[in-house]
C-alpha positions as CSV (number, residue, x, y, z in Angstrom):
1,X,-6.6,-8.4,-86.6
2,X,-7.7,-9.1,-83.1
3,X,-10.5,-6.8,-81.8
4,X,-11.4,-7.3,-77.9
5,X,-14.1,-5.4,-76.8
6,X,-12.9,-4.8,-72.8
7,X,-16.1,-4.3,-70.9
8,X,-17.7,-3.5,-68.1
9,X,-19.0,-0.7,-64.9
10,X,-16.7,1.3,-63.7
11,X,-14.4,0.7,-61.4
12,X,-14.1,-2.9,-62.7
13,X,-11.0,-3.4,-63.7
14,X,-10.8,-3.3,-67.5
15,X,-7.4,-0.3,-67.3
16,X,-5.8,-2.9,-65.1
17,X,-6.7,-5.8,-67.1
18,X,-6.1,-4.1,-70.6
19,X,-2.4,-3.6,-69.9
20,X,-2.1,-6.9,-68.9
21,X,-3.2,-8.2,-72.2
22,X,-2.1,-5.4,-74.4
23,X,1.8,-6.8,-72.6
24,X,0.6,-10.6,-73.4
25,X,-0.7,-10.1,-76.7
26,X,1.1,-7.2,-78.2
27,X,-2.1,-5.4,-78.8
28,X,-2.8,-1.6,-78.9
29,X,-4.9,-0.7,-75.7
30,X,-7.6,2.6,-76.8
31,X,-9.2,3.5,-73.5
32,X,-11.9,6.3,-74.3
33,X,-11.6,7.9,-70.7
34,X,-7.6,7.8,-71.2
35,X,-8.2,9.6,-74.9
36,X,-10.6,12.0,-73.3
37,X,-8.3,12.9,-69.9
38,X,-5.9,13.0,-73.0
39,X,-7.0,15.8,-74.8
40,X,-6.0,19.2,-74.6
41,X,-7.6,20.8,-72.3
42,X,-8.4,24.4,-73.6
43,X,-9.7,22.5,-76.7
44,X,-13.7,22.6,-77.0
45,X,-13.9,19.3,-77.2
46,X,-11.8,18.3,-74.3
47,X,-14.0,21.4,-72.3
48,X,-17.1,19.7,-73.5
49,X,-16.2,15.5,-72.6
50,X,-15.1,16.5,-69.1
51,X,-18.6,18.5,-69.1
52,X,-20.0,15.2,-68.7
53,X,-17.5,12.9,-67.3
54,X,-17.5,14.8,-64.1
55,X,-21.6,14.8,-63.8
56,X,-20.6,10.6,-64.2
57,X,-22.7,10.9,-67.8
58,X,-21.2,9.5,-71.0
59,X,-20.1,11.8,-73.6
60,X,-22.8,11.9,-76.7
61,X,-22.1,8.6,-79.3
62,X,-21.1,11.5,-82.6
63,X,-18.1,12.9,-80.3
64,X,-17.1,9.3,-78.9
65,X,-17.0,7.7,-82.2
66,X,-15.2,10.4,-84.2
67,X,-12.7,10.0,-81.3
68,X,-12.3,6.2,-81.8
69,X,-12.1,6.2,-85.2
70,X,-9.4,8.6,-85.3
71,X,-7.2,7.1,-82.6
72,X,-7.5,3.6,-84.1
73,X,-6.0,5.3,-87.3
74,X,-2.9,5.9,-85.8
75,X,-2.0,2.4,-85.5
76,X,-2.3,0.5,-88.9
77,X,0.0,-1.9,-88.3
78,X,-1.1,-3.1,-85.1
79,X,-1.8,-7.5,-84.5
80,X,-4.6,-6.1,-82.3
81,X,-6.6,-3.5,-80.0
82,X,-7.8,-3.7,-76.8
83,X,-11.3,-1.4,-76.7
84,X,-11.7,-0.4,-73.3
85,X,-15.1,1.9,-72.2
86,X,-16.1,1.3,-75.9
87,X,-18.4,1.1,-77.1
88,X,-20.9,2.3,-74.3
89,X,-23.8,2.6,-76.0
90,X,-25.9,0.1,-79.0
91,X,-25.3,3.2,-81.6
92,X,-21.3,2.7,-81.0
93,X,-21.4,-0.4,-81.3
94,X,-23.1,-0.4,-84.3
95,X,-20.7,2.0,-85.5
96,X,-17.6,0.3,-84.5
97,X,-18.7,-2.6,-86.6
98,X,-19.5,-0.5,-89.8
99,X,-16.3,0.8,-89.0
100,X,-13.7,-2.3,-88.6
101,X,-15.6,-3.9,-91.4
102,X,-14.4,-0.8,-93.8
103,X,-10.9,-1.7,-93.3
104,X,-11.7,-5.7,-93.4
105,X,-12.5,-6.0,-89.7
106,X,-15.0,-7.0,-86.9
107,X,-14.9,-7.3,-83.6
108,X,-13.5,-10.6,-82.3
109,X,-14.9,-11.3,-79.3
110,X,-16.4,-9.0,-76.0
111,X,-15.5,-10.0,-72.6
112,X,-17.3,-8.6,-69.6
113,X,-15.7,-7.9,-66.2
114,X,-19.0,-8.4,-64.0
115,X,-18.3,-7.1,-59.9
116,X,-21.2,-6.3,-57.5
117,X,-22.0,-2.9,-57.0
118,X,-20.8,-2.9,-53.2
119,X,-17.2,-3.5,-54.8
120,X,-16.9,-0.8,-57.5
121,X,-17.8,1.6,-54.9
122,X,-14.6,0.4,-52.5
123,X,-12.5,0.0,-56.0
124,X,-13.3,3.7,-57.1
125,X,-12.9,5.6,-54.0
126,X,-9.4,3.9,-53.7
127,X,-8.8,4.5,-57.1
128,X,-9.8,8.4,-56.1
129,X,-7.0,8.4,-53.4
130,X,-4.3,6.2,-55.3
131,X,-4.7,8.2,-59.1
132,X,-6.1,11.4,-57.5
133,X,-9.1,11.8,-60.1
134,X,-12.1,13.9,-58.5
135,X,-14.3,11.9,-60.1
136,X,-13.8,8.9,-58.2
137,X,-14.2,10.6,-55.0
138,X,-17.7,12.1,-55.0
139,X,-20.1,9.2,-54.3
140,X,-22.7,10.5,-56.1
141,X,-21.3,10.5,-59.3
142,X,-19.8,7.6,-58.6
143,X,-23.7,6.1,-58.0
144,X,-24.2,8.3,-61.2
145,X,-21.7,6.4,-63.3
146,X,-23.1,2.9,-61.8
147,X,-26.8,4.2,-63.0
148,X,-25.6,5.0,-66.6
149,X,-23.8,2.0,-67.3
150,X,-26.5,-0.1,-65.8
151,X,-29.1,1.9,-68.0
152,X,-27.3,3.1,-70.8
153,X,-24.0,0.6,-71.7
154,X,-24.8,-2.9,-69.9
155,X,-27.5,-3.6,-72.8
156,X,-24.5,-3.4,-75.5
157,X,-23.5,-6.9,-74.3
158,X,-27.0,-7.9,-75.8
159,X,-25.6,-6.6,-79.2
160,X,-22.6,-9.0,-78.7
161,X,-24.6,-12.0,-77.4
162,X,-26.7,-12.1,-80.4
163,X,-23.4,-12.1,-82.7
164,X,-21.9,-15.1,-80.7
165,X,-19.2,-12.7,-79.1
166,X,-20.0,-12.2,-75.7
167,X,-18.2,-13.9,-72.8
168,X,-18.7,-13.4,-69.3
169,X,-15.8,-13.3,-66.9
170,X,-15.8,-12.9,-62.9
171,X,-13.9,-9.6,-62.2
172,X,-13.6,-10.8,-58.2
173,X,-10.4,-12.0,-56.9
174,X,-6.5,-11.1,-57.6
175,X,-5.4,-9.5,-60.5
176,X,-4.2,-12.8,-61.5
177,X,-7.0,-14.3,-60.8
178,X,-9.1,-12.2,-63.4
179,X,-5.8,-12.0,-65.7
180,X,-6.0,-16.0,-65.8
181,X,-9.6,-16.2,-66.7
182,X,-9.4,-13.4,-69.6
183,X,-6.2,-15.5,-70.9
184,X,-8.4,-18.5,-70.9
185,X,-10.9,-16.8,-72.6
186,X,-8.9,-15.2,-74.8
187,X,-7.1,-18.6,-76.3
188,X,-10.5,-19.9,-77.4
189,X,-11.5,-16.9,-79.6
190,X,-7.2,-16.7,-80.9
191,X,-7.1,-20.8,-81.2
């Protein structure tokens, strides 16, 4: 079973992306801020994630990864899944790969989506007027959400470097451009 580990700051492209190679590949695309926005929300725990998605801080690693593990269940049958804003932290990622290797499983391969910082901020306030989620439109959280993953989720492509699973892709230029690159990417880890 293919694992991709879609990663990178917000605002970076890895939605976009992921349903372009959940399309290509026939994959399953898990997207923790799609489960989250997801939930129901009267539910505690959908009262308690957007109690810190909309201060732009992640939503503690025991909640997350409880989350994952049950969505991925729903889909035992699948060739594949895209992991997209997962794992965010070294703990989930740690816990992801305890977890795929329970059911015969590890991660295949990690690519990063890197854009400058100047960029995400122009990608997420359009994204606040073109998907109308709040918060994209309050700078700063959207400086917030910049901080974390630069403090808090870019060292988790360390974890993945020092497995041999890390790959770096440029995340300027056309969708097709980016598309194109992950493809290539991609065909190394599948060949």
């Amino acid at each position: 079973m293919l694992n991709i580990v879609l990663f990178g700051p917000p605002g970076c492209g890895k939605g976009t992306q992921s349903a372009i190679l959940k399309d290509k590949y026939d994959l399953v695309h898990i997207s923790t801020g799609d489960v989250f926005r997801g939930l129901d929300p009267e539910s505690e725990l959908a009262k308690l994630a957007k109690s810190y998605a909309d201060k732009g801080n992640l939503v503690p690693d025991d909640i997350t990864i409880k989350i994952l593990q049950s969505e991925v269940k729903k889909y035992p049958n699948a060739r594949g899944v895209i992991y997209d804003g997962f794992p965010r932290t070294s703990a989930q990622a740690e816990a992801l790969d305890v977890f795929l290797k329970s059911k015969g499983g590890a991660v295949s391969c990690m690519l990063e989506l890197e854009v400058e910082e100047n960029e995400l901020r122009t990608r997420l306030k359009g994204r606040a007027m073109d998907s109308g989620r709040p918060d994209d439109a309050d700078p700063a959280v959207i400086q917030n959400r910049i901080d974390v993953y630069n403090t808090q989720t870019s060292p988790v492509a360390g974890f993945y470097k020092t497995q041999g699973k890390y790959k770096s892709i440029n995340g300027i230029g056309s969708i097709k451009e980016v598309s194109e690159r992950l493809f290539q990417n991609l065909e190394e880890v599948i060949a």
